[in-house]
MISELUM-172049 format. One record per residue (C-alpha): x, y, z; residue number from 1. Coordinates in nm, 3 decimals, always signed. Each point is the difference from the previous one (the first is absolute). Layout:
REM residues N
+---------+---------+---------+-----+
|      px |      py |      pz |  nr |
+---------+---------+---------+-----+
|       X |       Y |       Z | NUM |
...
+---------+---------+---------+-----+
END
This chain:
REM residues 352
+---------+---------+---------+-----+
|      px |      py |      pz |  nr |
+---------+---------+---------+-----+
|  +0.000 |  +0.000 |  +0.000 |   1 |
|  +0.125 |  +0.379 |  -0.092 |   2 |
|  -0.044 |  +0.205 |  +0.221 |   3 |
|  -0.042 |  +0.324 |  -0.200 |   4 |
|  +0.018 |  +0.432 |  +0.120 |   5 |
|  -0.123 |  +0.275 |  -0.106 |   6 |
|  +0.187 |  +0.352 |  -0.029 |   7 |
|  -0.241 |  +0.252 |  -0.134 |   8 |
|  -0.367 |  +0.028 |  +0.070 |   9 |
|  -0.109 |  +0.246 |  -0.241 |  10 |
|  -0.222 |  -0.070 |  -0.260 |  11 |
|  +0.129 |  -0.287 |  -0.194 |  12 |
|  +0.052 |  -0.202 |  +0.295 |  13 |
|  -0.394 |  -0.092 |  -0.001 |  14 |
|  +0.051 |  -0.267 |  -0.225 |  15 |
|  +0.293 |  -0.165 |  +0.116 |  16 |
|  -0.120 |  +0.013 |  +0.383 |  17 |
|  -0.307 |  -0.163 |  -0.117 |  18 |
|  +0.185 |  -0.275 |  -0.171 |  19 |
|  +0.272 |  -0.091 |  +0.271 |  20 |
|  -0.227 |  +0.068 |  +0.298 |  21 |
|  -0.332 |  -0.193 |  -0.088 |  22 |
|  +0.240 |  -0.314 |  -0.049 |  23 |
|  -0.043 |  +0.053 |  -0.413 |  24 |
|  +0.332 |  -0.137 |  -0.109 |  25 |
|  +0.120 |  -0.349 |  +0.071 |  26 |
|  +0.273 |  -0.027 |  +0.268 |  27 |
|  -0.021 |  +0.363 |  +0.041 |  28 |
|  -0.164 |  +0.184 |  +0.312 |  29 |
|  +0.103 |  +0.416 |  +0.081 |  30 |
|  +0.188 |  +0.080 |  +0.356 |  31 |
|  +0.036 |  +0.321 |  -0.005 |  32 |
|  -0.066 |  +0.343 |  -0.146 |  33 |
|  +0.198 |  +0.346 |  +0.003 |  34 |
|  -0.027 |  +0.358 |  -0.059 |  35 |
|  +0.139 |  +0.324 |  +0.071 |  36 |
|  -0.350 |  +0.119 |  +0.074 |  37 |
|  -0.084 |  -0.272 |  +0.328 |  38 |
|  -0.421 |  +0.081 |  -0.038 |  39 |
|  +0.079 |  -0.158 |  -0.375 |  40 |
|  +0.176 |  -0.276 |  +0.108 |  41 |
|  -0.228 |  -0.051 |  +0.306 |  42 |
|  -0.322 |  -0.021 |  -0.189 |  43 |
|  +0.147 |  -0.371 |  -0.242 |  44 |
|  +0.197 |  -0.073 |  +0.340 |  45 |
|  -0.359 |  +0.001 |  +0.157 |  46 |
|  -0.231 |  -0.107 |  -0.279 |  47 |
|  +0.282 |  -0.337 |  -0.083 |  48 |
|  +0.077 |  -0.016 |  +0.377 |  49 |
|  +0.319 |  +0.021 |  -0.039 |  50 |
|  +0.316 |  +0.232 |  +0.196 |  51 |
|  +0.045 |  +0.337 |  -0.184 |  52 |
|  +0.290 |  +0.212 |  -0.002 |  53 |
|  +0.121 |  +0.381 |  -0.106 |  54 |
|  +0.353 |  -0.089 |  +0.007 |  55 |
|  +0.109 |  -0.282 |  -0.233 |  56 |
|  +0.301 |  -0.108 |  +0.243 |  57 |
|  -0.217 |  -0.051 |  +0.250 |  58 |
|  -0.241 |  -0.239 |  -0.169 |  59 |
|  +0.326 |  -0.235 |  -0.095 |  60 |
|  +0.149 |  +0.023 |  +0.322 |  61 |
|  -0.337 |  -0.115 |  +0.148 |  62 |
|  -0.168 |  -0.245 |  -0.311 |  63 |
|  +0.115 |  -0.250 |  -0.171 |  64 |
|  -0.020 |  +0.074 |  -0.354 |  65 |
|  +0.080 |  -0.209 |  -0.336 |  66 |
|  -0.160 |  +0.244 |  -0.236 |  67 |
|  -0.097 |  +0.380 |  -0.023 |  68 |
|  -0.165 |  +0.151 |  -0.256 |  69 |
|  +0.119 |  +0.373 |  -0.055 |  70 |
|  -0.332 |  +0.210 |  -0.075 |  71 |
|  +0.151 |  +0.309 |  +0.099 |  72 |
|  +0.031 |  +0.319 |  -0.241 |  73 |
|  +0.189 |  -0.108 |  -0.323 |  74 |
|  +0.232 |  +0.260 |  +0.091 |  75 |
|  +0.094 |  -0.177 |  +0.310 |  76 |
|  -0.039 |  -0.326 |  -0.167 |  77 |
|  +0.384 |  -0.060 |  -0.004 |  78 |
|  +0.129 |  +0.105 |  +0.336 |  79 |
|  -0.268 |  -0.246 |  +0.187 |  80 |
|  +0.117 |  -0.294 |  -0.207 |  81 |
|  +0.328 |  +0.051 |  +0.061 |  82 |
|  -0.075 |  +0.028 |  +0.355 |  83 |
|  -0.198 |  -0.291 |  +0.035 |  84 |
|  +0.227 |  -0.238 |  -0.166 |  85 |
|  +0.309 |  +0.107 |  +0.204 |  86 |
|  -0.243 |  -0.240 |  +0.219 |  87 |
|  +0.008 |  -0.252 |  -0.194 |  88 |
|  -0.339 |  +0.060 |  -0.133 |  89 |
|  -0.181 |  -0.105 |  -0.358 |  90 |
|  -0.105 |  +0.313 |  -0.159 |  91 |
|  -0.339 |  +0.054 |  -0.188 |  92 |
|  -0.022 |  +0.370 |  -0.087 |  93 |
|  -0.255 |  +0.138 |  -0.188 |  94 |
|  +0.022 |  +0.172 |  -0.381 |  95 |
|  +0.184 |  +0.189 |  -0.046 |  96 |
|  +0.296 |  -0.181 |  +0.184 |  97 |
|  +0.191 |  +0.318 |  +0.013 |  98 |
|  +0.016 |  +0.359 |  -0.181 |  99 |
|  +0.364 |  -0.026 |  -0.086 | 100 |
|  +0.191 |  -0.271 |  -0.130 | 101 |
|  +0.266 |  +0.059 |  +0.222 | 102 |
|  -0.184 |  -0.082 |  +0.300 | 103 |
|  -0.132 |  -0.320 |  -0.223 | 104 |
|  +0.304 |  -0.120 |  -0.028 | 105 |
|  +0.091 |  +0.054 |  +0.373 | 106 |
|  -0.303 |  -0.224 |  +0.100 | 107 |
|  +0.096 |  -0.243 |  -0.248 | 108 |
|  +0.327 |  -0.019 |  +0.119 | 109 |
|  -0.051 |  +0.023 |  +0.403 | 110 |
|  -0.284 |  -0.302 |  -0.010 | 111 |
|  +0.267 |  -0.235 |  -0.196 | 112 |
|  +0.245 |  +0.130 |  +0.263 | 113 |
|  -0.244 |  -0.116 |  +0.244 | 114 |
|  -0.122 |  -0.334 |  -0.197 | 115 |
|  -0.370 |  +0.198 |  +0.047 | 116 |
|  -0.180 |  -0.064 |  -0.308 | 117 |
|  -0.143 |  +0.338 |  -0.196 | 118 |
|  -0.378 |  +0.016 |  -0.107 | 119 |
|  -0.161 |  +0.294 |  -0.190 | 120 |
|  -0.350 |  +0.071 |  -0.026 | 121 |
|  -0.156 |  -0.111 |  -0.346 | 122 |
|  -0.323 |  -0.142 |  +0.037 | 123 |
|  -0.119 |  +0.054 |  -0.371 | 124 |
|  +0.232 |  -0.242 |  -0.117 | 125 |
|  -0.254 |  -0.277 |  +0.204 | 126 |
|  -0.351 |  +0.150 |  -0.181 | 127 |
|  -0.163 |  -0.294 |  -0.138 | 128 |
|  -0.014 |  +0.167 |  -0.370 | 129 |
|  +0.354 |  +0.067 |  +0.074 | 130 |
|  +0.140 |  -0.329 |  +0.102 | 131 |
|  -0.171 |  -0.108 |  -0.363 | 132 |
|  +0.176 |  +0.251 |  -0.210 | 133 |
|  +0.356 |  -0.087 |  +0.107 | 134 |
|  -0.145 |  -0.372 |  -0.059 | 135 |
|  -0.062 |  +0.134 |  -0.359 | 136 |
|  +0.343 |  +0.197 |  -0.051 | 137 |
|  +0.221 |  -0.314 |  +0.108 | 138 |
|  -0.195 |  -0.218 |  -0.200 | 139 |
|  +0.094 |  +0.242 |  -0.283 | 140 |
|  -0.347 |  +0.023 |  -0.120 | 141 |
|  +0.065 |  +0.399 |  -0.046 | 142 |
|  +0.324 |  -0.061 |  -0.258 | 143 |
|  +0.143 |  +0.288 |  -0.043 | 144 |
|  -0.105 |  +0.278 |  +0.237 | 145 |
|  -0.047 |  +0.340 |  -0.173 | 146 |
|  -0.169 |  +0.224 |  +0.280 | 147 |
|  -0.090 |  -0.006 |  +0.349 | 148 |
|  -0.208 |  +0.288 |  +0.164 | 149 |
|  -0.155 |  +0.047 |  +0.383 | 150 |
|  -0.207 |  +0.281 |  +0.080 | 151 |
|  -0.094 |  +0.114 |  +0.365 | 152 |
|  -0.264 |  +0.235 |  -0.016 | 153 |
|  -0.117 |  +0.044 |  +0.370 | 154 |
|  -0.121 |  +0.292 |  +0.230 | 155 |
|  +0.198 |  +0.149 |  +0.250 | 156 |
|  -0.122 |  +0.331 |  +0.143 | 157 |
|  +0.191 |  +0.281 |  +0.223 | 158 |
|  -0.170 |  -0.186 |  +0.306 | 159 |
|  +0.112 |  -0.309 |  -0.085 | 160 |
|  +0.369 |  +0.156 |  +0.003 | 161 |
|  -0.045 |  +0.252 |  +0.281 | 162 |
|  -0.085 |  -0.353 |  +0.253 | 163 |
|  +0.364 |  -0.005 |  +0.032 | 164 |
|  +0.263 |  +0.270 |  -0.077 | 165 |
|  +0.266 |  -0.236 |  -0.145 | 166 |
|  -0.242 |  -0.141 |  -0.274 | 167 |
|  +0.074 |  +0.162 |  -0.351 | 168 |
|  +0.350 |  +0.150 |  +0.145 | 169 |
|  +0.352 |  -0.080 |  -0.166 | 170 |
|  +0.130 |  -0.134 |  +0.361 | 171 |
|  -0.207 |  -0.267 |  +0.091 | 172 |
|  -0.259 |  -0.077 |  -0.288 | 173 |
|  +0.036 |  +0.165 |  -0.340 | 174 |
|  -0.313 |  +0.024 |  -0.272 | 175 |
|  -0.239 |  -0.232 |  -0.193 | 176 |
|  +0.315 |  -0.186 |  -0.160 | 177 |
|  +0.176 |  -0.068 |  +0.312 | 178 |
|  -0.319 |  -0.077 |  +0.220 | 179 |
|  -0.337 |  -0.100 |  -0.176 | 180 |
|  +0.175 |  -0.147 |  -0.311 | 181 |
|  +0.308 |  -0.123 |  +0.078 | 182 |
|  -0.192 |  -0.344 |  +0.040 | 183 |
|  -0.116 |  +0.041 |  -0.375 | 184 |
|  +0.400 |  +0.067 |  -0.083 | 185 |
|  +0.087 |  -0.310 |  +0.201 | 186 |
|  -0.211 |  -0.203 |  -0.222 | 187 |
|  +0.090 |  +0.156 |  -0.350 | 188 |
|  +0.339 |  -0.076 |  +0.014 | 189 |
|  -0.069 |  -0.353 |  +0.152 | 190 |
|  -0.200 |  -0.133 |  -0.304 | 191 |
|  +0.177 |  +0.268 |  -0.269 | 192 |
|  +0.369 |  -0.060 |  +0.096 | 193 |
|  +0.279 |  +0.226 |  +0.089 | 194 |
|  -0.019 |  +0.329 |  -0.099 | 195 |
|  +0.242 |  +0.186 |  -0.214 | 196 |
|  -0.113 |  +0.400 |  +0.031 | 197 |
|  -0.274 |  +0.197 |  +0.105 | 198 |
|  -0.099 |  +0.367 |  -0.087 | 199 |
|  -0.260 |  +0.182 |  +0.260 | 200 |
|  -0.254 |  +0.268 |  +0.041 | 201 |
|  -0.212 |  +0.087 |  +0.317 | 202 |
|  -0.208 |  +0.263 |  +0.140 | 203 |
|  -0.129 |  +0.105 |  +0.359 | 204 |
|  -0.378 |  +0.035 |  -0.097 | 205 |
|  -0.214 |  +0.049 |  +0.238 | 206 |
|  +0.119 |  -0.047 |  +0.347 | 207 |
|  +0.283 |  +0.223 |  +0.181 | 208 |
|  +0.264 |  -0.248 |  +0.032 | 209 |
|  +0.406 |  +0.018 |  -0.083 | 210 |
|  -0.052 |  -0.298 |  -0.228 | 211 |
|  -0.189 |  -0.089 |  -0.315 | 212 |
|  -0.381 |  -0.133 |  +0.026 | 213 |
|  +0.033 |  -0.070 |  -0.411 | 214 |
|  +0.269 |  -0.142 |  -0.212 | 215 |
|  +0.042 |  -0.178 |  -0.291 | 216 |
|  +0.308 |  -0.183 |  -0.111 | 217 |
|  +0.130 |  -0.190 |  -0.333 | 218 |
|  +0.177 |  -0.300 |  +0.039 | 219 |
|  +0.242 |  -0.199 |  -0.249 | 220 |
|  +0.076 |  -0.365 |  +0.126 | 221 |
|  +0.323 |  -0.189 |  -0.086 | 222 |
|  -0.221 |  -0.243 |  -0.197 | 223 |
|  -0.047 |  +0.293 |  -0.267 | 224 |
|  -0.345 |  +0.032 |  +0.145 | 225 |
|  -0.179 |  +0.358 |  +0.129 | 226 |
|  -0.191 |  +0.083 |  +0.297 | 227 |
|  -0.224 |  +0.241 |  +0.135 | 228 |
|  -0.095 |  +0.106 |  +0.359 | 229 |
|  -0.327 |  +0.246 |  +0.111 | 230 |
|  +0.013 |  +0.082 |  +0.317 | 231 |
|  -0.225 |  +0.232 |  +0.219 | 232 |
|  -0.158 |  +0.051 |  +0.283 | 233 |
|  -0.203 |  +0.315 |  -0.150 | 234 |
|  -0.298 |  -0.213 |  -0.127 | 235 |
|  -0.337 |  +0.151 |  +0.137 | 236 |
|  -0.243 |  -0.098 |  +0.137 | 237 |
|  +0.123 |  -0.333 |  +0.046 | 238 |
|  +0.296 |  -0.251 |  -0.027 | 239 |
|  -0.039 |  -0.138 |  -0.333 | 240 |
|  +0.181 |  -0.280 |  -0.073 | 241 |
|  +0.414 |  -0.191 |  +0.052 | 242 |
|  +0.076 |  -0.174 |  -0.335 | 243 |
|  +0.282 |  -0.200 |  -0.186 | 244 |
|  -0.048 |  -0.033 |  -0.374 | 245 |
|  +0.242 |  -0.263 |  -0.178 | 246 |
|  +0.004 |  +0.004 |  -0.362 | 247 |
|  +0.222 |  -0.290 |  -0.224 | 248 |
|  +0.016 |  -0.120 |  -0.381 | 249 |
|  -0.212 |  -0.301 |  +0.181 | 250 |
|  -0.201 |  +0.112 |  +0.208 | 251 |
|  -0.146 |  +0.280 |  +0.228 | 252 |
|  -0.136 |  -0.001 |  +0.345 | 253 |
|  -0.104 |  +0.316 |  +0.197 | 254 |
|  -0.102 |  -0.006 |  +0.403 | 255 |
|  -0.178 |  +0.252 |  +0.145 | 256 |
|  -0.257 |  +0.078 |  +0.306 | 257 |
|  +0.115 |  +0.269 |  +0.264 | 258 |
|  +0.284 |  -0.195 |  +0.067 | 259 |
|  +0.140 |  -0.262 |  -0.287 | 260 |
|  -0.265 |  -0.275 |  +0.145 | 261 |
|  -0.241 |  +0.009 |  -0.309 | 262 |
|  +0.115 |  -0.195 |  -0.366 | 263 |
|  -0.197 |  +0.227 |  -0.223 | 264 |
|  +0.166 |  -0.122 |  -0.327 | 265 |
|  +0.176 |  -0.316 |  -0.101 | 266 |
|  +0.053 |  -0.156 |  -0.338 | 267 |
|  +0.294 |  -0.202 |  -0.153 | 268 |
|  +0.088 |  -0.130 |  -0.359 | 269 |
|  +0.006 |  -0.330 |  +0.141 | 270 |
|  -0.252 |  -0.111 |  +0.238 | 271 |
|  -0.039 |  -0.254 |  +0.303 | 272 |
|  -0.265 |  -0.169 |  +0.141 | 273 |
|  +0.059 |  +0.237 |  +0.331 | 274 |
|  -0.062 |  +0.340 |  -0.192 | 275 |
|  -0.343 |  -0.054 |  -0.040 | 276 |
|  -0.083 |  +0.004 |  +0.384 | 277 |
|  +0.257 |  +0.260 |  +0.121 | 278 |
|  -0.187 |  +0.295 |  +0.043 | 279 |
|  -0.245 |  -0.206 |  +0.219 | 280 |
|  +0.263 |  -0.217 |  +0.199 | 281 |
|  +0.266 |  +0.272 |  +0.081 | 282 |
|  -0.128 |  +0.339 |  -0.123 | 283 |
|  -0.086 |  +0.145 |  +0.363 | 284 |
|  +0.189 |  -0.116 |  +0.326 | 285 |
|  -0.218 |  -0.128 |  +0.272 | 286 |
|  -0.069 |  +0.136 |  +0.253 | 287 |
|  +0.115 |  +0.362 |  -0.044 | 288 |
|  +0.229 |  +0.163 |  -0.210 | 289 |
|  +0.267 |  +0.120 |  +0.258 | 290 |
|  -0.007 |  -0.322 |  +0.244 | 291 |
|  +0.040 |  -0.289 |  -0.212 | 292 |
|  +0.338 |  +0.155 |  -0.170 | 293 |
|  +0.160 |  +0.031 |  +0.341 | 294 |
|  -0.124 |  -0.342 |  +0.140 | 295 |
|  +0.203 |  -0.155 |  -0.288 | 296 |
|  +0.248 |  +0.231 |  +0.058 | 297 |
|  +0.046 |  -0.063 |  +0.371 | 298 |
|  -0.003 |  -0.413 |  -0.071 | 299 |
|  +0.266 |  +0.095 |  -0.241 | 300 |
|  +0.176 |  +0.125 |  +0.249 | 301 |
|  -0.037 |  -0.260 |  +0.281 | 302 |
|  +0.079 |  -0.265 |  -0.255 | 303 |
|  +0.316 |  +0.152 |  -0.095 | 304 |
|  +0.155 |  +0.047 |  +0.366 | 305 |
|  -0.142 |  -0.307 |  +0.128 | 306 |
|  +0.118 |  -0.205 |  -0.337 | 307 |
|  +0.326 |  +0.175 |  -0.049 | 308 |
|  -0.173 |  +0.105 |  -0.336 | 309 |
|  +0.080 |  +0.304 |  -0.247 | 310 |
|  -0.341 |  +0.198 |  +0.026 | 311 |
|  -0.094 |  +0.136 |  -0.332 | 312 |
|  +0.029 |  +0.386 |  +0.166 | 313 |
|  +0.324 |  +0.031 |  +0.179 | 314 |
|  +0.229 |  +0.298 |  +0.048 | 315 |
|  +0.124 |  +0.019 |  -0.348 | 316 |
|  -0.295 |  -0.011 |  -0.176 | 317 |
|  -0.118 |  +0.253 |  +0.199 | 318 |
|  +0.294 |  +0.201 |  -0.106 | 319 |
|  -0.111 |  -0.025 |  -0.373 | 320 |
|  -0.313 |  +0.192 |  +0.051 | 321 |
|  +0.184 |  +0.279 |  +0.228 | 322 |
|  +0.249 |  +0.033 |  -0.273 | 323 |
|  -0.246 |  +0.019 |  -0.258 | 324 |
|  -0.208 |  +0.269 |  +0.185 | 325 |
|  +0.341 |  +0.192 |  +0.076 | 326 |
|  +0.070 |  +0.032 |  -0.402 | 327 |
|  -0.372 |  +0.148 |  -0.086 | 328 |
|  +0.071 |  +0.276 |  +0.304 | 329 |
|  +0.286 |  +0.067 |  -0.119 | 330 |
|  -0.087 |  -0.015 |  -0.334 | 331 |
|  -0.266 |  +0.250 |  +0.100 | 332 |
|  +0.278 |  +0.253 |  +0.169 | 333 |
|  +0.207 |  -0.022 |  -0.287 | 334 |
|  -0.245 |  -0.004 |  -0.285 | 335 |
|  +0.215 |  -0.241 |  -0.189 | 336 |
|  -0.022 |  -0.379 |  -0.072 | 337 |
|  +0.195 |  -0.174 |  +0.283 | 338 |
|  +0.186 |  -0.306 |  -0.063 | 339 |
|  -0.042 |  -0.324 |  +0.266 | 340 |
|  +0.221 |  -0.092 |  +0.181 | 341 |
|  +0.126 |  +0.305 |  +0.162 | 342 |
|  +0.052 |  +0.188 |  +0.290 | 343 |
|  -0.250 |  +0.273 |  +0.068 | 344 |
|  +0.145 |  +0.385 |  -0.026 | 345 |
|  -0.321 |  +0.187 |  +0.030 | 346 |
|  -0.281 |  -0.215 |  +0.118 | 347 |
|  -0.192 |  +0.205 |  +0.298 | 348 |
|  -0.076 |  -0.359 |  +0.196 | 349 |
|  +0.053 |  -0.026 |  +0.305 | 350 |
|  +0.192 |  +0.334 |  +0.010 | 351 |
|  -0.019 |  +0.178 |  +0.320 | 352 |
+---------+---------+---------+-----+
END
């Protein structure tokens, strides 16, 4: 049995407290739960009964831990991993892992100091319709890939980012590509490959914020294919919809829904007997769209500590999505097509 912590109690930390402390995940149960702000920390502490702490020394000294999961500001993603697996901890941390690759390659490198293994928060990559694409692509069912688009087009409004000061700031969370979408990113470059240069344009629309709330970005891939990323947070009234759009000389496939957990279109030159049912066996996940994704992603995780197994989202993969992000900012600073890999010059993340 894991026995699993908390640090951070804000928002996102719903979802995972309701997993680990209702006894969700298989050989997985939540001890503790932490946060600067004690009445935050109190409140899962009390509602999982479990001990809560403000200080995160404290709750090691006094539990005993195998796992925390780092739900703090993405800003402050790094230094509490690298804390916590000076312990000897496994680290979960949530998207994105860190706001500059520096610090990603710190926590990479002080958990295999540490033998602590390094777990970054993708869920998408478990949505049913999801799961079937990637079935699809290593199959080869696509041939040759030509273009890959997502488009996040949800609502954000000023109260939304004026619940917390640090959300939409350079420091600790950055804009629509860095927060809302980077999730989207994660899982364009997963099916499209490795990505060769991007060139970026954003705006700050309609909320006062330091980052963007709109951007949209071309992609070329190493394959010789192109992509395309939409991504806001301006939409109004509503959110309107997450979506991945995969286009090959074989076959196309798009998945939408407010969060990639809809097939809306899928058709190849070559059919199989499974195609004909898809939509109604894996087109929405059961039983919501945000739990199921991280209840695959948390047995993920417990099968790859407890089996000594490579987890299919571990620090480096993680990294590809940061890097990725890091390009179309500073792609956007520079107004110039940016080159991967590379070392970021002007890139406002995580900047103080």
């Amino acid at each position: 049995m894991l026995k699993f912590a908390l640090i951070g109690c804000g928002r996102i930390a719903k979802k995972h407290a309701e997993l680990l402390g209702n006894n969700q995940i298989e050989n997985a149960k939540l001890v503790a739960v932490c946060d600067i702000d004690i009445e935050k920390a109190k409140y899962y502490g009390t509602k999982y009964n479990v001990p809560f702490f403000s200080d995160i020394d404290l709750m090691f000294q006094n539990t005993e831990i195998d796992v925390v999961s780092i739900l703090t500001e993405s800003g402050n993603h790094a230094k509490h991993a690298i804390k916590s697996a000076k312990y000897g901890k496994h680290i979960v941390v949530e998207k994105p892992m860190a706001l500059k690759l520096d610090d990603a390659e710190e926590m990479i490198q002080t958990c295999s100091e540490n033998e602590c293994k390094l777990f970054v928060v993708k869920q998408n990559r478990f949505n049913l319709p999801v799961v079937q694409l990637r079935k699809a692509l290593d199959a080869g069912r696509f041939g040759k890939l030509v273009m890959g688009t997502v488009r996040v087009r949800w609502c954000r409004t000023q109260e939304y980012y004026n619940q917390d000061k640090w959300r939409g700031t350079w420091a600790l969370d950055g804009g629509v590509l860095a927060n809302q979408a980077s999730h989207h990113i994660d899982l364009l470059q997963w099916i499209m490959g490795e990505v060769e240069s991007v060139y970026a344009k954003s705006s700050t629309a309609l909320v006062d914020i330091e980052a963007e709330d709109t951007a949209v970005v071309i992609l070329k891939f190493r394959n010789g294919a192109l992509g395309i990323i939409e991504a806001t947070t301006a939409v109004r009234p509503n959110d309107l919809e997450g979506s991945i759009s995969i286009l090959g000389e074989k076959g196309t496939v798009e998945i939408g829904g407010f969060a990639v957990n809809e097939i809306t279109h899928w058709n190849f030159v070559d059919k199989i007997n499974e195609d004909i049912n898809i939509k109604q066996n894996y087109s929405v996940n059961p039983p919501n769209v945000y739990g199921f994704g991280h209840l695959e992603y948390y047995n993920d995780v417990v099968h790859s500590i407890l089996n000594n197994k490579k987890s299919l989202i571990d620090g480096f993969e993680g990294k590809k999505s940061l890097e990725l992000i890091s390009a179309i900012y500073e792609s956007i600073e520079t107004q110039k097509e940016v080159f991967l890999k590379f070392h970021p010059q002007k890139c406002k993340l995580g900047i103080k």
